[in-house]
N, C-alpha and C positions, 0 to 999 in steps of 0.2 A: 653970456651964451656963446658956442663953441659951435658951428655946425657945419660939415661937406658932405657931399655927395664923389664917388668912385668906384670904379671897378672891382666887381666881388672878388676877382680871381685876383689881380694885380695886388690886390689889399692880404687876401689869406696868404701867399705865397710870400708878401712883405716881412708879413707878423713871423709868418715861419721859422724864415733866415734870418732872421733879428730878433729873435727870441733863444735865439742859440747862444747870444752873448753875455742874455741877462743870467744875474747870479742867482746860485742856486740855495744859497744861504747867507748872508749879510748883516753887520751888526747894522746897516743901515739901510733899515727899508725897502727906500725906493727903489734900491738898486735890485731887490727880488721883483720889480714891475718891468714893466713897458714904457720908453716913454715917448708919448708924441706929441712934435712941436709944427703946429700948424701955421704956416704965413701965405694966407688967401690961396691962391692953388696949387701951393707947393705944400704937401706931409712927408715932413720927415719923423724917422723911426731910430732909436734906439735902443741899444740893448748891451750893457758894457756892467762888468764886476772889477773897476780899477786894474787891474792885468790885461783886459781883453775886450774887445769889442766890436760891434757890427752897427754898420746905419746904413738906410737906404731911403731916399727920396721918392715919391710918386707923386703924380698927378690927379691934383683934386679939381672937384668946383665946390669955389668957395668965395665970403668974400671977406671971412673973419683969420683973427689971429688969436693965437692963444694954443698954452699947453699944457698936457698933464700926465701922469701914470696911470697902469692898467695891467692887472693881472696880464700876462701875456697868454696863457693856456686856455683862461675863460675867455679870452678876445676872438684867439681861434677857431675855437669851438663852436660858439656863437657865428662869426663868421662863416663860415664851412659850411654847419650848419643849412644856412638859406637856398632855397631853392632858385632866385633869380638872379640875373646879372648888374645888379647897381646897388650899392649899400649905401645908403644915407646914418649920420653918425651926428647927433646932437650931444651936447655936455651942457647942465646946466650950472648956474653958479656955487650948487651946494656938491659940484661934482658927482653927479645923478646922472647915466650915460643912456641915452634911448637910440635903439638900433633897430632900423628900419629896412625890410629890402620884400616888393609886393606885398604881398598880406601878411606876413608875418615879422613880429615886434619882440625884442628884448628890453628887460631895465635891466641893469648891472650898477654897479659903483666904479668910479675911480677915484683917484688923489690927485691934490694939489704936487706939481712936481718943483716944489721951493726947496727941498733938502736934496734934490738930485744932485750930486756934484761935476764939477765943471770938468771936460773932455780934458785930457793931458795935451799942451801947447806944443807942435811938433814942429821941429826947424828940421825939415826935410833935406837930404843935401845928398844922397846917391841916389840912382836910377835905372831900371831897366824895364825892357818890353818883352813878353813873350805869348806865345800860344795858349790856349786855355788845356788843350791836348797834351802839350808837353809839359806845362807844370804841374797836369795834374798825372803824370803818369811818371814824373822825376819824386814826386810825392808820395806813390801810394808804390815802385822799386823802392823804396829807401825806407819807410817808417819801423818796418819791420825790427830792424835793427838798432833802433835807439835803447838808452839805456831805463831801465827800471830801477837803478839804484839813487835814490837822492840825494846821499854823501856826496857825491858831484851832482849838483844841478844839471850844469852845460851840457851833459852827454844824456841828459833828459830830451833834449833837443837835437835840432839838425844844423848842421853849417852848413850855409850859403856861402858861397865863394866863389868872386870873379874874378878873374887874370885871364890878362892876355885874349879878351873876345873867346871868353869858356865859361861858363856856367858850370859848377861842379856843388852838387847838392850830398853832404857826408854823412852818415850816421855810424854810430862804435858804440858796442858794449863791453867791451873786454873781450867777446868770445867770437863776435862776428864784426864785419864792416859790410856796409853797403854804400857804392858812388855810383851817385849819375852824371855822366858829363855831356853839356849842351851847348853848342854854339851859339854865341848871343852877341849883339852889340853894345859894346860900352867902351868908351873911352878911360874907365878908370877902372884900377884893381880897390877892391875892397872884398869884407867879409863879416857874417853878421850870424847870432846862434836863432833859431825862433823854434819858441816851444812847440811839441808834437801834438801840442791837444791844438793850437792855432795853425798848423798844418793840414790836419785830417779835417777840420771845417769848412777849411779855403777846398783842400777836394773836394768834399762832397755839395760842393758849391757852384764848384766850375763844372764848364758844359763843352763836351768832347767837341761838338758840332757848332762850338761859335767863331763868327770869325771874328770878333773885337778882341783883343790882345789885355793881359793880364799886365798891368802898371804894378812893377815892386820899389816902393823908396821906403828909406831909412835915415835915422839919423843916430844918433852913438847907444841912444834907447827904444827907439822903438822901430818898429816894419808896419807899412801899409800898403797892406794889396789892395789894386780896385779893378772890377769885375764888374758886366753885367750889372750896372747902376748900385751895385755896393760896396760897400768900404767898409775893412773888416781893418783895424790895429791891435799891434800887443808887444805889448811891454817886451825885450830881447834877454835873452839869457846872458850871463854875465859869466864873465871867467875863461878860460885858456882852454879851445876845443883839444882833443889831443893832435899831434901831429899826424895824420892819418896816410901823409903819401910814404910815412916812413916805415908803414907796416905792411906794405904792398911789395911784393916782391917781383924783381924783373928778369929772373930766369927760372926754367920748371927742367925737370928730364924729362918727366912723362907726361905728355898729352891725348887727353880724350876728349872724342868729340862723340855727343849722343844724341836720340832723337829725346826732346823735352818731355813732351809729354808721357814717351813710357819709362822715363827715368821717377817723372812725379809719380805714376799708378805707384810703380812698384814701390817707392819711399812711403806711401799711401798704406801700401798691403800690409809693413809691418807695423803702422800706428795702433792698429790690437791690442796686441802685445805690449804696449808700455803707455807707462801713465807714472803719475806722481810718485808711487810707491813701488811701481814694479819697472825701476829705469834703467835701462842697460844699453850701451851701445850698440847701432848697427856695425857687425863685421863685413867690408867693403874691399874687393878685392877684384883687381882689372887684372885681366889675362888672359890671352889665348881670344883674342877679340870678342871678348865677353866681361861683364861686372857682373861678380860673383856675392849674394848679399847673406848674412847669418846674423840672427838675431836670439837673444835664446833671454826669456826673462823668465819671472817664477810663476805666469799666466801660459805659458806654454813658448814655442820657437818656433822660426819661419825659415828657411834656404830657398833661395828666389835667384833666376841668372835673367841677363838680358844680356842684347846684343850691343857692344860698343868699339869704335875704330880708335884703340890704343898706340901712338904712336912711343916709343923708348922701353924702357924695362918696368917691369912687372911692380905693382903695388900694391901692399894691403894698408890699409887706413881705417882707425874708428870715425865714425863722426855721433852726434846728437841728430837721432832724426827726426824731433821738431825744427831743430836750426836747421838742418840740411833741405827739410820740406819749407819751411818759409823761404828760403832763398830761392827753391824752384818756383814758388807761386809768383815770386814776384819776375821772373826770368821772360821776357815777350816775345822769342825769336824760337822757331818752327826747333832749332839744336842749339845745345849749348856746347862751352869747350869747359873741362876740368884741365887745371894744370897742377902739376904736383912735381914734388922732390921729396921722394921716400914719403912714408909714413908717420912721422914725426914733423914733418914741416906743415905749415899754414896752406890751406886748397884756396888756390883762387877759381873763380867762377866767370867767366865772358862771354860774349856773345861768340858767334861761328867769324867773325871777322869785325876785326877795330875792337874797344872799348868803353863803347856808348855806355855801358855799368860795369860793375867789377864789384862780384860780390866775395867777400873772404871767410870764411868757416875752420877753427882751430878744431885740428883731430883730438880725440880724445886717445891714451895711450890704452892701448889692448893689452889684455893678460896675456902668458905668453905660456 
């Protein structure tokens, strides 16, 4: 017999984030469960598919040990469920699970967790500390940009890369780039690839408003962030990220600087007009302290101007304006700067001053 008592909230919000880890299809079982391993008043949770995973420790009253699997959704549910604040949690020997919180009572099933397999052995050897704030906002500028092709795994992912007290977070698809660069303390340079699905979980995990600092270590296989009483690891992507500082270019002729937000409306106004089968470049044209925009597909065409402070000679440039819109979305500063050389070269994208990101967008060649 298995039994604590805990916190309804502390426990639903457990199961949540550690349910995110367990797999969603498995030639082995357990790993489609939950599992919890009880040692008198400490429950710990996991929730891992061999590539990835999440655990989280809470505080029980208890004075038993023992552990097992559990549906994670029907755990949820159930829990969530109750109207009080204390759940009490018995298992008996035939793994028959009775869940108790005031007047209202579940029976559920769970399994013995003897075929669960054993967590990957990590010999951790780099390290860094950061804000919950800043990693979560160097993660959700950059995801954008990863690649969709799996011929290369690596560009599936992000690189992590520390030199020289800099944190520089990359992603590339061949068509765009996006960095984020962050000052950090470490005495060592390294660098490491982590897949974007183990990315976008640590964001939606981390809390703008904490002040406990995001722990990141590694060793040649794997990353482990810990947050907020959890610990998410996952297996590192493998293979030769591209060279990325060598697609950044460090001179423009023409620079413009705009205000952000009415550059997104209007990138905005012509998403109408194009979709999967009616795709045609935005025609993009600065001059005369104004961006001049023409779109023309077989759903109809759009001519739109707004105001912008063009510093050099005159530009016209295609871009894709999903790419060109995902890079304003992810853009945080009240103006952005465009830098350009002609119309055929690569647009970089920066803030009004430094370059805390740098986003890069290939023109598309225009008919002529």
């Amino acid at each position: 017999m298995i039994k604590f008592t805990c916190d309804r909230k502390n426990f639903h919000s457990a199961i949540t984030h550690v349910a995110k880890g367990v797999s969603q299809k498995s030639t082995i079982p357990a790993l489609e469960q939950l599992k919890l391993r009880l040692d008198r008043d400490n429950l710990e949770l996991t929730g891992y598919d061999l590539d990835f995973g999440i655990q989280r420790s809470i505080e029980v009253e208890s004075d038993c040990s023992g552990e097992f699997v559990i549906l994670p959704r029907l755990l949820s549910e159930t829990v969530r469920q109750f109207s009080g604040d204390t759940v009490t949690m018995e298992i008996d020997d035939n793994y028959m699970v009775r869940l108790t919180c005031d007047a209202t009572e579940y029976q559920i099933s769970a399994m013995s967790a003897a075929e669960y397999p054993s967590l990957p052995s990590l010999d951790l050897e780099t390290g860094m500390q950061i804000e919950q704030s800043v990693l979560g906002s160097m993660i959700r500028q950059t995801q954008y940009a990863t690649s969709q092709n799996f011929s290369k795994p690596v560009l599936t992912g992000e690189l992590f890369e520390v030199e020289n007290d800099m944190l520089h977070v990359a992603a590339i698809d061949g068509y765009r780039l996006a960095v984020r660069n962050e000052p950090i303390s470490s005495g060592n340079n390294y660098h490491f690839v982590v897949p974007k699905r183990t990315l976008l979980e640590v964001a939606n995990m981390l809390r703008d408003d904490a002040t406990d600092l995001c722990t990141i270590s590694s060793d040649k296989r794997y990353v482990v962030f810990e947050f907020n009483g959890y610990t998410v690891f996952s297996r590192l992507l493998e293979g030769e990220f591209h060279n990325y500082r060598s697609s950044i270019p460090n001179t423009f002729e023409t620079e413009i600087l705009m205000d952000t937000n009415v550059l997104t409306r209007c990138l905005e106004r012509c998403s109408p007009l194009i979709n999967s089968k009616f795709n045609s470049p935005v025609h993009v044209t600065f001059s005369n302290g104004c961006m001049d925009v023409y779109c023309k597909t077989g759903i109809g065409e759009i001519k739109d101007r707004i105001p912008a402070e063009i510093s050099g000679p005159d530009v016209t440039i295609g871009f894709d304006n999903r790419y060109f819109l995902d890079a304003m979305h992810a853009v945080d500063t009240d103006q952005v700067k465009i830098q350009l050389t002609g119309g055929n070269h690569v647009a970089k994208i920066v803030p009004p001053s430094g370059e805390s990101f740098i986003f890069l967008l290939m023109p598309i060649q225009l008919r002529r």
